[in-house]
Phi, psi and omega in degrees: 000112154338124151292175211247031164284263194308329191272358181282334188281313211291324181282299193293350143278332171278324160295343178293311197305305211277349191274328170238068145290004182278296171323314167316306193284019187228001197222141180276026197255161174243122169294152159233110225258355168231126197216343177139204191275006175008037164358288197285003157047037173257172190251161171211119188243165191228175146222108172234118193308168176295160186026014153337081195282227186280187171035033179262177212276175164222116187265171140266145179218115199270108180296190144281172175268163175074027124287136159267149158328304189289350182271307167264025169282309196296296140335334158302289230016088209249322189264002166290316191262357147261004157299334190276312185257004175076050173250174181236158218215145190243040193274096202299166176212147175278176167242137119004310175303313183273000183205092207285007160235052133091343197267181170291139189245080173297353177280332197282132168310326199286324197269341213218016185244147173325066167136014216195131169078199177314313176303309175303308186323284207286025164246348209269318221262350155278318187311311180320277172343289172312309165322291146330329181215046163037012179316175173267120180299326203261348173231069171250121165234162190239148154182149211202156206228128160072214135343293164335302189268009180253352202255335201258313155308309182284320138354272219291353185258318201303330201202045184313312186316282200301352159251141163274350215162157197210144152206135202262138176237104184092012171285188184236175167276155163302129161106322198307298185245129175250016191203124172295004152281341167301330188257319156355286205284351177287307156341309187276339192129334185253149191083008167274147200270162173299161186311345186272313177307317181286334170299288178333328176297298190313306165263359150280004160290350170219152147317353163223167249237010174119127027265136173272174173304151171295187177212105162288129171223151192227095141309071174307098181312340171227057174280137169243358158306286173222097180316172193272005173308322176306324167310288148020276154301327172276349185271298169321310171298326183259355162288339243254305213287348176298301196084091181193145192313154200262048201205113204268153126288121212254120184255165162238126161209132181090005196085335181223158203298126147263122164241142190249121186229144196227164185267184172284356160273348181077036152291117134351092188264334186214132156237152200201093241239126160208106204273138225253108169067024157271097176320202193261133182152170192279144183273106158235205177214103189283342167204130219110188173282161180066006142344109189212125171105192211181109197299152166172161190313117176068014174267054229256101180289134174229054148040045167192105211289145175243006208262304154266011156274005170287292209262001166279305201295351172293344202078022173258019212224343186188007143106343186207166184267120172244135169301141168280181188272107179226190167274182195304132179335171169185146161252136186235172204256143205276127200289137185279064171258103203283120174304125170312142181267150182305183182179127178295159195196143208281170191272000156278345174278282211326288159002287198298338180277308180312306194288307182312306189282345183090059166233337171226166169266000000 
């Protein structure tokens, strides 16, 4: 006989199902509707292809706000391409109760610290996963758009063990805001700390001591949303804690700067995507090769997929990690991006940015 534990979970699933079956008929995702104790009071959608074997890889994929899973699945197209290459797909989603434009609340301490909140939720909701579908423990990667990718920060400090790789796209560093005028000023550009503070946030969010995720970072030059200084701040920091040189190697592919930094074995430890007259949103490319996704807010064809050079450099496309594809190396002198001076700005900029990050309603 059930106790009155299991038949009380066994109801709040089935209230899950039945409440957003709507969403289901419109999306190629699977709920996952018990996952542990999900402290962050997140939603969890899956993807897993037909006949999908054992070991196969696992990605997480974090929308932005005012996004749905299923919206920047559709956008992306993360899950068309593991149907072509055979991975299994992970998508925490926010609720409107805890954030009323969707997003992930990565400013908050409560939501983003090692055992506690949206993080633990979404470690809950891997182990499940892996579990369930024999996935490879050892082949997890994160990425996440916006909110989303300040939240795929904090993931990758919160819980390093558990990604071979991250990518952040249109994001923040980990640790930078704790108050939502804070994460406002982090957004514009102001307060951010030097590389030795922002490493440290990283390795005091955990006991551990290495090896960290590889790093991808995606970028628009002309985001006003979360300026690209935030590109930046993440490179610094996670250059601080690889401890690796300070001079990238510079690619051009597709029309825009790759930079590359490598450790003392000569891995690619950091990428560094900086997308040329592109705003705030994920970058994709509707036609030609490496074609991926589907325009929609915030969904920005730049003639170049990040959905696919994300999961060829994971090895999820061919079984091993390739440098992309460009022209020939060159070293070039590393772009100067100077924290903006303040400037007054009518209260319809401030409004529209505030609304873009999930900070007012």
């Amino acid at each position: 006989m059930r106790n009155i534990a299991d038949t009380i979970r066994r109801l709040n699933v089935k209230n899950i199902v039945n409440n957003f079956g709507d969403i289901r008929t419109n999306s190629r995702l699977d709920i996952l509707p018990d996952f542990g104790s999900n402290p962050g009071r997140l939603r969890a959608w899956k993807y897993i292809p037909a006949a999908l074997p054992a070991n196969s890889p696992l990605v997480v994929i974090l929308h932005g706000c005012t996004q749905t899973a299923a919206e920047y699945d559709l956008g992306s197209g993360w899950s068309a391409l593991a149907d072509r290459f055979g991975f299994a797909l992970l998508f925490p989603e926010q609720q409107r109760v805890n954030n009323p434009n969707l997003c992930f609340n990565w400013f908050s301490p409560s939501q983003t610290t090692r055992g506690h909140g949206e993080v633990l939720s979404i470690r809950q909701m891997i182990e499940n996963v892996i579990a369930e579908h024999s996935l490879d423990s050892q082949r997890t990667f994160i990425t996440g758009l916006s909110a989303g990718g300040a939240m795929t920060s904090a993931m990758l400090a919160t819980y390093p063990e558990t990604f071979k790789a991250g990518a952040i796209i249109a994001g923040l560093p980990y640790g930078t805001a704790s108050t939502i005028p804070e994460a406002f000023d982090r957004m514009r550009g102001h307060g951010l700390e030097d590389s030795k503070t922002l490493a440290d946030r990283v390795r005091q969010a955990s006991d551990h001591k290495g090896p960290w995720p590889l790093l991808s970072i995606w970028h628009g030059n002309a985001d006003k949303t979360v300026l690209p200084v935030n590109m930046e701040a993440i490179v610094a920091q996670w250059h601080s804690v690889h401890a690796i040189g300070e001079r990238p190697v510079v690619r051009i592919v597709d029309g825009h700067t790759l930079r590359q930094w490598r450790d003392s074995n000569g891995t690619i430890v950091i990428d560094a995507y900086t997308i040329a007259g592109m705003g705030h949103g994920t970058p994709i490319r509707l036609s030609g090769p490496n074609s991926c996704g589907r325009a929609q807010p915030f969904m920005l064809d730049a003639n170049i997929s990040s959905t696919w050079h994300i999961a060829m450099t994971w090895g999820l496309l061919d079984g091993e990690r390739k440098p992309a594809v460009g022209l020939e190396p060159r070293q070039l002198k590393e772009p100067n991006y100077q924290v903006p001076p303040t400037k007054s700005r009518s209260a319809e900029a401030i409004e529209y940015a505030l609304r873009a990050a999930g900070l007012m309603k």
